[in-house]
C-alpha positions as CSV (number, residue, x, y, z in Angstrom):
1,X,-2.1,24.3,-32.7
2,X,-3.3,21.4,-34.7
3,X,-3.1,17.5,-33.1
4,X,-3.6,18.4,-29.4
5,X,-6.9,17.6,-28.4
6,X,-8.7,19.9,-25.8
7,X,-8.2,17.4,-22.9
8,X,-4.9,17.1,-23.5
9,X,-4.0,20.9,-23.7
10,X,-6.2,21.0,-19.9
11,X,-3.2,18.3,-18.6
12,X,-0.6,20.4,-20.7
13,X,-1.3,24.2,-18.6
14,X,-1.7,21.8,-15.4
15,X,1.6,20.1,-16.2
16,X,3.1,23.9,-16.9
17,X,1.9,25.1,-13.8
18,X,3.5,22.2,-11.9
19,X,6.7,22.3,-13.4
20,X,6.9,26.4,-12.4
21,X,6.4,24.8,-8.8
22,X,9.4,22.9,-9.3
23,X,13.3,23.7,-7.8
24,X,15.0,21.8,-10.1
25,X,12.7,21.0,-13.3
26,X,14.8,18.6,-15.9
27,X,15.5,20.2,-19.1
28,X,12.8,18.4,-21.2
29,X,10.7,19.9,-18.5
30,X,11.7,23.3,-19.0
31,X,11.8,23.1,-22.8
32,X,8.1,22.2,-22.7
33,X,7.0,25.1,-20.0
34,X,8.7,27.3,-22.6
35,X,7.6,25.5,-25.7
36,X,4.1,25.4,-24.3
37,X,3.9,29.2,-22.4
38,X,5.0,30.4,-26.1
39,X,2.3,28.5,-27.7
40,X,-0.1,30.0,-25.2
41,X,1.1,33.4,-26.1
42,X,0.3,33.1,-29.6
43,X,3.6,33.3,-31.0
44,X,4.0,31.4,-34.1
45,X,5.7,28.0,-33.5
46,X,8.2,26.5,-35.7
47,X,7.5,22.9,-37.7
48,X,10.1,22.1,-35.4
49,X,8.7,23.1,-32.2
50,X,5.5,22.1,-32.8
51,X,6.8,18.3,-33.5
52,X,8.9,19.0,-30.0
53,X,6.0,20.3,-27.9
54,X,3.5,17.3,-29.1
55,X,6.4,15.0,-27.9
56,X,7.6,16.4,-25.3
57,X,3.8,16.4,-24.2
58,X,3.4,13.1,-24.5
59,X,6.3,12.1,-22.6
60,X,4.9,14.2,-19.6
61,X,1.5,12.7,-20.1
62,X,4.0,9.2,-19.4
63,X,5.7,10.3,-16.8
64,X,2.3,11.4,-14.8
65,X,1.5,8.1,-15.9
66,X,4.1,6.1,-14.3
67,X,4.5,7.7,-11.3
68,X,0.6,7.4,-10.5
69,X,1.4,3.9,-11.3
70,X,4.3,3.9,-8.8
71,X,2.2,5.8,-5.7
72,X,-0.7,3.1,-6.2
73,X,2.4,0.4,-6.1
74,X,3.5,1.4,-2.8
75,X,0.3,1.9,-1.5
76,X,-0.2,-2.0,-1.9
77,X,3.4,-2.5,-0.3
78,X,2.9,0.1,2.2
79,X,-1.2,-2.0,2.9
80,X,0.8,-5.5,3.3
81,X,3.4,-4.1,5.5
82,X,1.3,-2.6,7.1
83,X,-1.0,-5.9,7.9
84,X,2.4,-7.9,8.2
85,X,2.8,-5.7,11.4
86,X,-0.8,-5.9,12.4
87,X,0.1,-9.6,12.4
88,X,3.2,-9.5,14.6
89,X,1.8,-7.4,16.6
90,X,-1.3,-9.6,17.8
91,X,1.4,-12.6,18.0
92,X,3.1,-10.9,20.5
93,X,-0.2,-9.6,23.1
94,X,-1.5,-13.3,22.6
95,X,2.5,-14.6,23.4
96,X,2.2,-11.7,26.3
97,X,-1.1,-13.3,27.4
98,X,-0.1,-16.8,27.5
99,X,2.8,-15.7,29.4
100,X,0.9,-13.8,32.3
101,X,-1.5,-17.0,32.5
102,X,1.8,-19.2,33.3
103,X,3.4,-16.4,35.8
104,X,-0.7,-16.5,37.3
105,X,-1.0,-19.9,37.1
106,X,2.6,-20.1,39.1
107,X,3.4,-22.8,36.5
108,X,7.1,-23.8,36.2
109,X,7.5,-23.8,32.4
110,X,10.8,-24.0,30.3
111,X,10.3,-23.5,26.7
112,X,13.2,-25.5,24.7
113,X,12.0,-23.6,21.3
114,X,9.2,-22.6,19.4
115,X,7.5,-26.0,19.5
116,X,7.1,-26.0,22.9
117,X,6.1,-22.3,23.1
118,X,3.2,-23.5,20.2
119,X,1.9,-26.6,22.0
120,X,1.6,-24.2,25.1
121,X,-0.9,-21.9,22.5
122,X,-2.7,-24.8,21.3
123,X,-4.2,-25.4,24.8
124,X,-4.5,-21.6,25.0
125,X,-5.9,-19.7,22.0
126,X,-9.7,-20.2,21.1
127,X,-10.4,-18.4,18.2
128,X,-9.7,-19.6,14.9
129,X,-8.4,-16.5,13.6
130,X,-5.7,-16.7,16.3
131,X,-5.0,-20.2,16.1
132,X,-4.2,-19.1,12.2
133,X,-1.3,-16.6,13.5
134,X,0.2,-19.3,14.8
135,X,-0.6,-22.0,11.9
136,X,-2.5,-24.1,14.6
137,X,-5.6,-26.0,13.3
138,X,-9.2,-24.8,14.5
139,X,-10.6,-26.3,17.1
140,X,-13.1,-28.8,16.6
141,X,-16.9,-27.8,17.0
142,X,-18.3,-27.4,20.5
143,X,-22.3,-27.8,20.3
144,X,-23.9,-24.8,21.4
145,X,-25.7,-25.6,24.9
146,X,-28.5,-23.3,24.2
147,X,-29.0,-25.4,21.2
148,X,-28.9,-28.7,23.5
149,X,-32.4,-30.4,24.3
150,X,-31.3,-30.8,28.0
151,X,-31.0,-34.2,27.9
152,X,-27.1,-34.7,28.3
């Protein structure tokens, strides 16, 4: 048939094979399995079917389309999520840290809300990148001693 290139008749005998996979294939679907299979067969197709099978073609090309464009859409949502947790979840071994050190430390402490639970952190966490968890500024620089001439 005329107009259908040979890369696009490849995705059209994939698309067929798919669609005979299917339980419940919509009806455009099944009139382009049997549109196309009939092609394939060599029986002559109508002015007709040969304008339905070229668009019907191209509307499966779209939907492959879109739905690849959906599965790469919640694979970003599903990445994010999937750091939001990440996130939460070192929040609350460093909030279980700082906790043991104050039932250790035997210290009497009574946390009247978050503020109070973040200035306890501030004097706790060292590394930048868990001071960020908690939106706390870095701590400033400490020279390095083995950088220090001995003198101080």
């Amino acid at each position: 048939m005329s107009g259908i290139s040979d890369k696009m008749a490849a995705f059209a005998v994939e698309r067929v094979a798919y669609i005979s996979k299917l339980k419940n294939p919509t009806e455009q679907q099944t009139m382009f399995a049997e549109l196309w299979r009939k092609r394939e067969s060599g029986a002559a197709l109508t002015a007709a079917e040969t304008r339905a099978v070229k668009t019907l073609l191209a509307a499966e090309k779209a939907a492959e389309k879109s739905a690849a464009a959906a599965r790469a859409a919640r694979r970003i949502l599903n990445a994010e999520k999937e750091e939001a947790r990440k996130r939460e979840t070192r929040q609350k071994i460093l909030l279980g840290a700082l906790c043991m050190k104050l039932i250790n430390e035997r210290r009497d402490f009574t946390a009247n809300g978050w503020a109070d639970w973040k200035r306890e952190l501030d004097g706790f966490l060292t590394k930048a990148a868990d001071r960020a968890l908690f939106d706390l500024p870095p701590l400033a620089e400490q020279p390095d001693p083995a950088e220090s001439d001995g003198l101080f």
